[in-house]
N, C-alpha and C positions, 0 to 999 in steps of 0.2 A: 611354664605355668599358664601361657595364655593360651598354648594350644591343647593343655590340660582341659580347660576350663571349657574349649569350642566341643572339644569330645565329648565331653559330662554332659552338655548341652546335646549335643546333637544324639547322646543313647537315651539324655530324659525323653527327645523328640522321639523316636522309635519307640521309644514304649509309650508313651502317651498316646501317640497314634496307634499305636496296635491296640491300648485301652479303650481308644476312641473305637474302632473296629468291633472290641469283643462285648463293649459295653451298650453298640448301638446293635447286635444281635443281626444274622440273616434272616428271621422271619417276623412277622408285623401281624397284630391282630387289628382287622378292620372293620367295623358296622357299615353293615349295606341295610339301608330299610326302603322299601314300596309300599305306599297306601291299597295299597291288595290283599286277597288272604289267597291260599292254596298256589304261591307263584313257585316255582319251582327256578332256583338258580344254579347256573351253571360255569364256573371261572374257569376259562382254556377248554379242557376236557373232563374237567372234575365236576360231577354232582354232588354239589355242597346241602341240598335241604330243601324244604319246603315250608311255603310261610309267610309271614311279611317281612320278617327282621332276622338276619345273617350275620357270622360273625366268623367268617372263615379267615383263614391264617396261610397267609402270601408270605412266598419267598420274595427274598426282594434283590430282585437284577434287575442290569438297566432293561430289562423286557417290559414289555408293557403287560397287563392282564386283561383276556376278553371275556367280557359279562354274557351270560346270555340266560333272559328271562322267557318261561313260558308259563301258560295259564290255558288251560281248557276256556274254548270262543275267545281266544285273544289274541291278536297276531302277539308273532314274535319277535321280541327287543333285543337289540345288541347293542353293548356300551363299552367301552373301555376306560381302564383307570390309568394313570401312569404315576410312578415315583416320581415327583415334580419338586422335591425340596430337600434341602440336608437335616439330618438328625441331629437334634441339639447337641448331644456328646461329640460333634465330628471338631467342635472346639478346642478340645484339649489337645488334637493333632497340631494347631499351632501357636498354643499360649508360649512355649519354651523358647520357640524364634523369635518372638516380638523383641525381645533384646539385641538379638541378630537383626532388626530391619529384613525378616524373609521370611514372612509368612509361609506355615507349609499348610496346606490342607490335605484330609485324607480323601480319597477318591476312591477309593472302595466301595464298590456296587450298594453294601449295605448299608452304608450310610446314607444312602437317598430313599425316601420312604413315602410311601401312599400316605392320602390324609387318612385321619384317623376314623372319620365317618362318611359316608355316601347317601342322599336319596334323591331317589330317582322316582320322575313322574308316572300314574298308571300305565299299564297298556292300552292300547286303542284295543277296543270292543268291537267283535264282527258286527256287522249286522247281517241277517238273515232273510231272505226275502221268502215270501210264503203266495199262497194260490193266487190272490189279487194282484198278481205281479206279473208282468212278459216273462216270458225266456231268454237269455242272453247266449251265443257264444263269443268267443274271442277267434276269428277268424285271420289276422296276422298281425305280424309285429315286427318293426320293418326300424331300419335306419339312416337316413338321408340328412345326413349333417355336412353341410356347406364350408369351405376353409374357413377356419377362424375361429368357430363353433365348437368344435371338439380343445376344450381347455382344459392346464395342468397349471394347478394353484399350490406354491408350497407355502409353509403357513411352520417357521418355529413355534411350539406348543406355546409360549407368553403370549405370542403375538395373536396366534390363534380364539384362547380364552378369553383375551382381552377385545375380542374383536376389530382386530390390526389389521392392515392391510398385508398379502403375502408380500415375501420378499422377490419373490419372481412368481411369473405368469408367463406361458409358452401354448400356443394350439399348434395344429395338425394340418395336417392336410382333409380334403372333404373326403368321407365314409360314406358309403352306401351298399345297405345290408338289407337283403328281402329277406332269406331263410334264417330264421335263428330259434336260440332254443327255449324264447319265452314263450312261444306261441303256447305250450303246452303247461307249461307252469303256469299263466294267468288264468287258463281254461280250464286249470285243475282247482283254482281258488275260486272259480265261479261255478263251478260242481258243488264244492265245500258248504257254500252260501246259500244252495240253494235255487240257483237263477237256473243249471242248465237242466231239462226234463232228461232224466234218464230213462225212462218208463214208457215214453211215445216217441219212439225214437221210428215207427214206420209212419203214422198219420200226423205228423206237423202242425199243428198248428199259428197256419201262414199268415194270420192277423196279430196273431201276438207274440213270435217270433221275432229275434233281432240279432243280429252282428254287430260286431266290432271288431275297428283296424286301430291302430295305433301305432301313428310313427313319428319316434323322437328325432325330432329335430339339431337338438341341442343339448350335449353332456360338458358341467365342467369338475372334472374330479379335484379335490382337495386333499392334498397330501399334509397330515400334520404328522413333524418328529419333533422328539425331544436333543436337547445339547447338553451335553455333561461335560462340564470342563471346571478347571481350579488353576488359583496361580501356576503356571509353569507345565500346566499338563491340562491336554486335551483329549477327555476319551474320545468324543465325536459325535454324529449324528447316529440317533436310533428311531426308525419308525415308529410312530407310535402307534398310527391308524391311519385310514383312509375312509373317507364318505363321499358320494355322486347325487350331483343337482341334476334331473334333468328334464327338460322342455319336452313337453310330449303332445302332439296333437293326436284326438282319438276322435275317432268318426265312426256315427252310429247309424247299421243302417237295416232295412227293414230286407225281407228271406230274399227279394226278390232284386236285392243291389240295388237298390234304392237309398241315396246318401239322407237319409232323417235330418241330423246336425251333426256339424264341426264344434270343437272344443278344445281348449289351449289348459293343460293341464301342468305346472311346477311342481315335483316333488324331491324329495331331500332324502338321502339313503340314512338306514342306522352309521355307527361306529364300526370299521371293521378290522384287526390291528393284523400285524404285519406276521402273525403266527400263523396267517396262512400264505402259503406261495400267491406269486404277483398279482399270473391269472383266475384264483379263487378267489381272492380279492377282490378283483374287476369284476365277476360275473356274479360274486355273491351280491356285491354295493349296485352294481346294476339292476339285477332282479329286484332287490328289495327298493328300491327308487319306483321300479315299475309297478310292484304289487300297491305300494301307497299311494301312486298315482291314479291305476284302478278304482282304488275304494274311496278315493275323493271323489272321482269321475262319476262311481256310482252314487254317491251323495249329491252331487249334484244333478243326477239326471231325476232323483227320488223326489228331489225337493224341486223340482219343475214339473213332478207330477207324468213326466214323461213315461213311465214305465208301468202304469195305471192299465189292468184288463181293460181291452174294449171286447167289444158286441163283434161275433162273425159274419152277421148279419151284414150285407156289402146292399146300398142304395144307390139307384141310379137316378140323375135325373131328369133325362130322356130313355124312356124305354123305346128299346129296339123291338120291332115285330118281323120278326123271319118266319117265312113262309114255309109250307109243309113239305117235303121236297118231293117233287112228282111221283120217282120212284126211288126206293132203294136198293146199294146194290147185293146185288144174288150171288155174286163170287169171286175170287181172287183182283180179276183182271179188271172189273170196274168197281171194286174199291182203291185199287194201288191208281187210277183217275180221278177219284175224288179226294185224293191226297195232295198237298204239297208242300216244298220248302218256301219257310221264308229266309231271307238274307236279310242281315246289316250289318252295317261297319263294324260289329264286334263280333259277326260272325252269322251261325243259321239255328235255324230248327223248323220244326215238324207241326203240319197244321191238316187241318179236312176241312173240303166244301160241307156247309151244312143247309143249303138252298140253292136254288137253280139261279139265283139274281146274285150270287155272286159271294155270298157270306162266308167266313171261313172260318175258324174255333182255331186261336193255337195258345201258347200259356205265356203267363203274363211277361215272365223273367225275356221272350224273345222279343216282345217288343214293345218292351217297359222304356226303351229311350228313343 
């Protein structure tokens, strides 16, 4: 009779939990809304709509889902969501053991479920620079991070939203990278903006012209996963995402390598989950760390008035007087005489006597230091 009685129990417990199961359904309807109109969202690789307010329908695995917001002039947002809690039916998986002293719970993927609403703050707004403004390019992008510098912070998703400290922290060894492949990306979002002149690209204009270098010093990647586990069973750890802080000093300088100013720029990548391979990951969360470190950089150079046309009008304030030169030359052989190089430490270039006393014309870039 008693082992009657453990049986009845334990097929009420299967069916109940398989109740729990079919009662708490594999797919989840969720409100996404943004104080925006015309945003256009996108979960994984599905194009869910356009709008402010979303109501797409997630399967629900321990996978996490990646958001991705776009809007014409706005960068673009990525966010992730994760199934962070059990579905209240996953109860009935172990009301029938509580007699037993053994709790069972169901662990079935579908019974951990997204919240039921999301919103999420605007996008950041380009801004656009127009004719009163220098020219910019992004001349390189470089990596010289020192041991120590390069860190890996893992963060269980509680700990993480809770603002917890991770449970382990590990760095690297020191990196250092001159080639890479933001050069071209950041210089393509300064095309975008407006800064780089596409249209005088033979006559320069060398007074309001400028470069930048940018080299991060210091990345520390944050690794958040979620843990799904229940009495007696552990399914494990599932990435949920990944985001990159990183230190970027950018240096601004005029056509002629002339360092203008140094600047210490922090910025904080989107969300980016683990449904892409390791290294998309790395170089998406990287990138987008650096394009928001740009467009703070340019806000600050905006708002110091730094990037303000000036006048080509160049004043001196001792005028030189150069004499008329006795004669000039008539052919090959005493022109290549009133020629010459100069040298410095960084190397040479090419100048002419242009007076008998000694005067010589070369450009500024040879010997600007």
């Amino acid at each position: 009779m008693k082992l009657f009685t453990i049986l009845a129990l334990f097929s009420c417990a299967v069916f109940l939990s398989s109740c729990a199961t079919f009662l708490s359904g594999w797919k989840q309807e969720v409100e996404i809304s943004i104080p925006m109109k015309d945003v256009k969202l996108y979960v994984d690789t599905q194009y869910i709509g356009s709008g402010s307010s979303f109501r797409p329908i997630l399967k629900k695995t321990f996978k996490n889902k990646q958001l991705r917001f776009e809007a014409e002039g706005y960068k673009t947002k990525h966010s992730v969501i994760v199934a962070d809690h059990k579905s209240n039916y996953h109860i009935l998986s172990w009301i029938p053991f509580i007699v037993l002293y053994a709790p069972f719970f169901d662990n079935s993927s579908n019974t951990w479920t997204y919240e039921d609403s999301y919103e999420f703050p605007p996008l950041r707004k380009y801004k656009y620079s127009d004719s009163s403004q220098k020219r910019i390019t992004v001349n390189n992008v470089s990596f010289e991070i020192n041991r120590g510098n390069f860190i890996y912070n893992i963060y269980p998703y509680n700990y993480y939203i809770t603002h917890s400290q991770p449970i382990r922290s590990s760095s690297t060894d020191s990196i250092g990278k001159s080639n890479t492949i933001f050069d071209e990306s950041l210089d393509y979002r300064l095309r975008k903006l407006n800064y780089k002149d596409t249209i005088n690209t033979v006559f320069i204009d060398n007074v309001n012209s400028l470069t930048l270098d940018a080299k991060v010093i210091k990345i520390a990647r944050n690794y958040v996963a979620r843990h799904y586990s229940g009495l007696g069973m552990d399914i494990g750890y599932y990435n949920s995402y990944i985001e990159s802080e990183l230190t970027t000093v950018w240096m601004l300088k005029n056509i002629y390598d002339d360092t203008l100013r140094i600047d210490t720029i922090t910025s904080l990548s989107d969300q980016f989950s683990d449904n892409y391979n390791e290294d998309d990951q790395n170089s998406l969360s990287t990138g987008d760390a650096l394009e928001t470190s740009l467009l703070d950089y340019l806000d600050l150079l905006n708002a110091k008035k730094v990037l303000e046309l000036e006048s080509n009008k160049v004043t001196f304030a001792d005028m030189i007087k150069i004499s008329k030169p006795s004669k000039s030359p008539t052919n090959i052989q005493e022109a290549l005489k009133a020629s010459v190089t100069v040298k410095s430490k960084e190397g040479h270039g090419s100048g002419f006597l242009v007076s008998n006393d000694g005067y010589i014309i070369t450009n500024h870039n040879v010997v600007s230091s």
